[in-house]
Backbone bond lengths (Angstrom), bond angles and torsions (degrees), N, CA, C in turn:
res aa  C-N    CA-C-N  psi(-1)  N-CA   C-N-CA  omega(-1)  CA-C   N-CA-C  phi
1 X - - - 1.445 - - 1.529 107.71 -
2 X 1.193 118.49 105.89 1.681 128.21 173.45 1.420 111.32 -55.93
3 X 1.394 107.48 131.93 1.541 98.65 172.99 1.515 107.09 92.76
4 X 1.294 123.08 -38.31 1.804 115.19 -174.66 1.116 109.66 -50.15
5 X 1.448 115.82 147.52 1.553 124.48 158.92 1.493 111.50 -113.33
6 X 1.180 116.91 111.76 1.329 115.19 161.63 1.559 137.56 -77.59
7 X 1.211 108.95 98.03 1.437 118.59 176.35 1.671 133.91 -105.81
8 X 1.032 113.42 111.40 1.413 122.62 178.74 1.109 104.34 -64.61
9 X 1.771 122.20 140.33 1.311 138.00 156.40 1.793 106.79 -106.66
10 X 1.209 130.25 104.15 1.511 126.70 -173.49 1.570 95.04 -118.97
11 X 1.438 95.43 149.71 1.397 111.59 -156.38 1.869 103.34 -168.55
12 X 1.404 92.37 130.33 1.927 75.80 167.78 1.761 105.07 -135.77
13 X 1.722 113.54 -173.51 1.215 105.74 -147.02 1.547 98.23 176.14
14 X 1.231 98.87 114.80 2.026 120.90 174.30 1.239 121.01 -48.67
15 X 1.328 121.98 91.68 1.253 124.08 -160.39 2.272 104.43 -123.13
16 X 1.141 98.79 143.20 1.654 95.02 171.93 1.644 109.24 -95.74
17 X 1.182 111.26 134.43 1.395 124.64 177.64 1.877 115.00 -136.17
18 X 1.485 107.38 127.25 1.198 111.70 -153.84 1.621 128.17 12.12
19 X 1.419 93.61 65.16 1.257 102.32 178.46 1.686 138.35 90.01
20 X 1.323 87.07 -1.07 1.565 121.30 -171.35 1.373 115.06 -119.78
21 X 1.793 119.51 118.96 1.563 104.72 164.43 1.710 110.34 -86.39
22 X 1.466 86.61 152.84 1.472 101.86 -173.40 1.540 111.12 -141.16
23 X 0.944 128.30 176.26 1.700 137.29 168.20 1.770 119.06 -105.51
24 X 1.050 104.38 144.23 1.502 97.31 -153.65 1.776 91.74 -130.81
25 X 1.105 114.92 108.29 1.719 124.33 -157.93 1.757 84.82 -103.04
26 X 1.471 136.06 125.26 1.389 151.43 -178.41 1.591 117.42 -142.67
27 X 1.215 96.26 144.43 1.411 109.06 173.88 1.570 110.68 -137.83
28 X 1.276 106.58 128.61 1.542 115.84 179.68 1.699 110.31 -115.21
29 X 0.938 106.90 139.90 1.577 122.32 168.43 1.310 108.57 -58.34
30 X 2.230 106.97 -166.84 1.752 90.05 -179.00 0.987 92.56 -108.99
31 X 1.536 128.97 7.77 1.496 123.67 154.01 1.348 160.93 -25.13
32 X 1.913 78.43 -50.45 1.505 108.21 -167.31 1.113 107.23 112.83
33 X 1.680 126.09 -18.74 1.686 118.14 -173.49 1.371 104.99 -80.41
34 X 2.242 99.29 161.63 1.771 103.26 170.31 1.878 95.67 -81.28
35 X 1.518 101.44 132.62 1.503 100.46 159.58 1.518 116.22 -90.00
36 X 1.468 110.91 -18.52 2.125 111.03 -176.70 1.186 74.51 -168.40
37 X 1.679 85.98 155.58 1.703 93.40 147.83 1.415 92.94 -164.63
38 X 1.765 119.41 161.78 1.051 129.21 178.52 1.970 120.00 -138.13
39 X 1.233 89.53 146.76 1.526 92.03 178.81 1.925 115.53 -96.73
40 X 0.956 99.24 144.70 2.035 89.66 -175.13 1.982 98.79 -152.08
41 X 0.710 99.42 104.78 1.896 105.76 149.85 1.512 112.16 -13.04
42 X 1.339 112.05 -46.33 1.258 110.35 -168.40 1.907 107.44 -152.74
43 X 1.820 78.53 142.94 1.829 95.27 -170.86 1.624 105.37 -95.72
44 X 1.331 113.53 84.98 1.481 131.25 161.58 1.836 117.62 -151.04
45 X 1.160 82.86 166.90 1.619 115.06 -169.01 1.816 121.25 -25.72
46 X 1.742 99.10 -37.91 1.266 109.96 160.88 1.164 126.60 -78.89
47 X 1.248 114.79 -26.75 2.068 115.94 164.21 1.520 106.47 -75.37
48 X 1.198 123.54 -40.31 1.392 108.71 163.68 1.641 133.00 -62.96
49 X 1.231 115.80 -35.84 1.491 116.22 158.48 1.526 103.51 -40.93
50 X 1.577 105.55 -84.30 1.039 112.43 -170.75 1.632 144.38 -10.89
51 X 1.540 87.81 -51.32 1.495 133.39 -165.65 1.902 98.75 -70.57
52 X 1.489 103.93 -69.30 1.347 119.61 176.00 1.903 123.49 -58.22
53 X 1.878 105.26 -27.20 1.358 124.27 166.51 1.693 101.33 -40.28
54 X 1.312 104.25 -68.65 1.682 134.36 -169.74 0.913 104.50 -53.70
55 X 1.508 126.21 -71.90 1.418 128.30 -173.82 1.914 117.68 -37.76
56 X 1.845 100.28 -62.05 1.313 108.57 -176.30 1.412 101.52 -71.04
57 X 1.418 160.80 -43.46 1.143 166.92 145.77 1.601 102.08 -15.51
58 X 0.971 146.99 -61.40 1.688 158.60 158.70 1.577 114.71 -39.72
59 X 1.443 100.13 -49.27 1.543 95.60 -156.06 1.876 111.01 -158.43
60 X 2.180 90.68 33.74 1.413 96.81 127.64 2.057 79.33 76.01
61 X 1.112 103.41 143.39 1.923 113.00 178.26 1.851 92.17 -91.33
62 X 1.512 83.47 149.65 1.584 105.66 178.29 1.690 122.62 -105.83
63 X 1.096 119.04 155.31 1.347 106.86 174.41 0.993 121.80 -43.86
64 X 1.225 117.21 -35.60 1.830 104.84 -145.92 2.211 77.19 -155.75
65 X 1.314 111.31 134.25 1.713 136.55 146.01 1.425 108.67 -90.21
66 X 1.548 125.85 113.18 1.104 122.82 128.17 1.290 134.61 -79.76
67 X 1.576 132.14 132.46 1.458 114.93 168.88 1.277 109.33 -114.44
68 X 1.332 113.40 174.37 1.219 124.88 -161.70 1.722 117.51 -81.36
69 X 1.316 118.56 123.83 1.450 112.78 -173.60 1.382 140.18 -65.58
70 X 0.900 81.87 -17.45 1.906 107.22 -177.83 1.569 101.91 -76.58
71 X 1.008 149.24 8.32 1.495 145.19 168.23 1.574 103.39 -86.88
72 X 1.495 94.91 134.07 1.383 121.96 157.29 1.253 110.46 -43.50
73 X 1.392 131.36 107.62 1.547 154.44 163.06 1.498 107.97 -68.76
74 X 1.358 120.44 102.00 1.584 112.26 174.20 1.944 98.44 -102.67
């Protein structure tokens, strides 16, 4: 497709899974599609590597990362 820009929107989000809360690390296109997503026990710096390792490893770096605004800025 000539001309596309591919941009990730990544974002994560407290979700229960069989019975379990977990963190749910996602990346969406400008589509609307999931490009990865990952589940982790815990919301820090090493599940985010991780998370983003996979993603770009799968499906190749994008123009442009958005992240999500609503995070606590330290």
């Amino acid at each position: 497709m000539a001309g596309a820009v591919h941009i990730w929107h990544m974002d994560e989000t407290y979700v229960k899974v069989r019975g379990r809360w977990m963190y749910l690390y996602r990346a969406i296109d400008s589509n609307g599609d999931t490009v990865e997503f990952w589940f982790s026990e815990r919301r820090d710096l090493i599940a985010a590597k991780r998370f983003l390792r996979k993603a770009l490893k799968s499906h190749g770096r994008p123009e442009r990362i958005v992240i999500d605004g609503s995070q606590t800025k330290s």
